[in-house]
N, C-alpha and C positions, 0 to 999 in steps of 0.2 A: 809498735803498731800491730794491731791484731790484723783479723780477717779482715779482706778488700773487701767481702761481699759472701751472705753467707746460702749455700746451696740450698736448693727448693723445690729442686725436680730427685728423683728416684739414681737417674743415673748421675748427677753433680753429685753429691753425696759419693756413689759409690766412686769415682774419679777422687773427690777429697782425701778421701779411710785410704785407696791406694798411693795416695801423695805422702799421707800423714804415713803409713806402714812402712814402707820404703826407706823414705826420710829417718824414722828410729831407728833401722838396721842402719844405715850410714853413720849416722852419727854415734851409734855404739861402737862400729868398727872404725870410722876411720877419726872419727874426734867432729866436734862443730866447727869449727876452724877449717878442716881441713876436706869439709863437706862441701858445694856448690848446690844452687838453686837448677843449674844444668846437669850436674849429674842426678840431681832426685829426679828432673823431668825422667831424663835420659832411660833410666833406672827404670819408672814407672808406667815406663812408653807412655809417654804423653807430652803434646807441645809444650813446650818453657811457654808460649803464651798463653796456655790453659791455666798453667800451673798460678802465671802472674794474675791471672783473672782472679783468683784465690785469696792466692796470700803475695804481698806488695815485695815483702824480701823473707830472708831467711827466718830472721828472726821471728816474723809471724808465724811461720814453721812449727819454733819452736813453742810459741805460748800458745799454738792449736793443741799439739803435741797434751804441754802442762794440762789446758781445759780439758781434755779427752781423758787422762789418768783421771780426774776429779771427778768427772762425772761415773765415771766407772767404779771407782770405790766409794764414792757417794751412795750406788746401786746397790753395791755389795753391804753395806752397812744397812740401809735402808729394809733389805727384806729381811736381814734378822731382827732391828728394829720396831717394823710390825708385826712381828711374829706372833699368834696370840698363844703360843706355849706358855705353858704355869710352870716356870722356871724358878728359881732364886735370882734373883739382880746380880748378883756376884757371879752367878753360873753366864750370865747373860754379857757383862763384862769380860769375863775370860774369852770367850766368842768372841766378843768385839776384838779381842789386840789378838787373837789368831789368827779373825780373819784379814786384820792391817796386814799385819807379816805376813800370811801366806801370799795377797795382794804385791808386799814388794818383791817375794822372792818369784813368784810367776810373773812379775815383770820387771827383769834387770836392767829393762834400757831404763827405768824411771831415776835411779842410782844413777847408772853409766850415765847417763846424761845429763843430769840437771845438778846433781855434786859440784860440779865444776863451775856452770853457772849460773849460779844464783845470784853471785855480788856482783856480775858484769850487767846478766839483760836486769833492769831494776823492775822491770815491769812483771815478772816471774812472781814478788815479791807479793804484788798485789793479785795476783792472779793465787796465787796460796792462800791467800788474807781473807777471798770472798769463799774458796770450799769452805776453808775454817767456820768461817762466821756461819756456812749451810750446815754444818756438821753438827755447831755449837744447836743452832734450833732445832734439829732433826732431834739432838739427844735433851732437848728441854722437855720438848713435848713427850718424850720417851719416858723420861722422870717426871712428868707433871700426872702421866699417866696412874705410872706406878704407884707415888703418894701427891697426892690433891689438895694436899692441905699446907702447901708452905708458900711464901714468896714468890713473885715473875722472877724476882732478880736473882734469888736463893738457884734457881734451876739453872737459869744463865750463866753463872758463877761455879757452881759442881760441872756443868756442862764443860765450859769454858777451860776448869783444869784439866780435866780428861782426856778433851779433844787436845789441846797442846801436850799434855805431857808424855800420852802413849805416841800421839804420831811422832813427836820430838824424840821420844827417847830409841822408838824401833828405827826411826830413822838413822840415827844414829850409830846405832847395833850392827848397819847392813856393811857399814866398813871396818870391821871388824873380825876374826876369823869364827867360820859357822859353827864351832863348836862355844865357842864364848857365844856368839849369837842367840843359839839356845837357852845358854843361861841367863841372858841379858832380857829372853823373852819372860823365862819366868819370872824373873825380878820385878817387870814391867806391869805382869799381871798380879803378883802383891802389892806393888804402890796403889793400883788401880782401886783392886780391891778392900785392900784396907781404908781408903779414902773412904768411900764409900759408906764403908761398914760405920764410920766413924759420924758421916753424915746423916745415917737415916735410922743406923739403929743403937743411937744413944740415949740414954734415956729420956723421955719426954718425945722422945721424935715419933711422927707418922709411920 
């Protein structure tokens, strides 16, 4: 179950971001399980009935939490995206999975928290499924930009790999130790780029 009810005044909002802050530092330190809907009130000074006016239980919590990381590196992606730098595409790609990674390591509740569960809240599931699917168009239109002359479905497809394979694979990386991390980053950014390379500037291609 998501949000009861979503904020529309200046201060609900700011009462939410303090429910939702709160609630990541708990569930980093003490586990979700072992977090209450009373102690985030508690926590955030503010009534358990404010909080319910929000979110209905816990778990809406958490896939506020999920939607809030999504919108955020949705952000982060996006103003390099428009960027009208005269870059290389491959320069522009390497951006992109440094700034995944820097994204998951300046936020370790994303890890700490949601690792664990994914296969219990199933609703997590689909709340990943729809950034993807924004991620997939932000970077269609990003390549449709760049060369203009191939397929709808050609961009949604190279799109499609990319968005899964770097966020899959740095995801991945983050439980791992930080010195393999590193290297697991540069590997990430040759699949990428190579892909690429292989897409656009083959012969015959735009």
């Amino acid at each position: 179950m998501s949000m009861r009810r979503q904020p529309r005044q200046a201060r609900s909002q700011e009462r939410v971001n303090q429910i939702l802050d709160v609630a990541e530092r708990l569930f980093v330190r003490d586990g979700y399980s072992s977090t209450t809907t009373n102690a985030i009130a508690q926590e955030a000074k503010v009534p358990i009935g404010s909080l319910y006016q929000f979110f209905p239980d816990k778990a809406a919590i958490i896939y506020a939490l999920a939607e809030r990381y999504n919108t955020q590196l949705r952000s982060v992606l996006l103003e390099l995206l428009s960027s009208n730098a005269e870059i290389p595409l491959e320069k522009y790609v390497e951006q992109i999975v440094d700034r995944v990674y820097r994204f998951f390591i300046d936020n370790p509740g994303l890890y700490a928290i949601f690792m664990n569960l994914q296969s219990s809240l199933t609703q997590l599931e689909e709340i990943e499924e729809t950034a993807d699917n924004l991620l997939i168009e932000d970077f269609s239109d990003f390549l449709q930009r760049l060369y203009p002359n191939l397929e709808a479905e050609a961009y949604y497809s190279i799109s499609f790999v990319l968005v899964k394979a770097i966020g899959n694979l740095l995801w991945i990386s983050l439980g791992q130790p930080s010195e393999r991390q590193v290297q697991l980053l540069q590997e990430t950014k040759k699949l990428a780029v190579g892909y690429l390379h292989n897409c656009f500037h083959k012969p015959n291609a735009s």
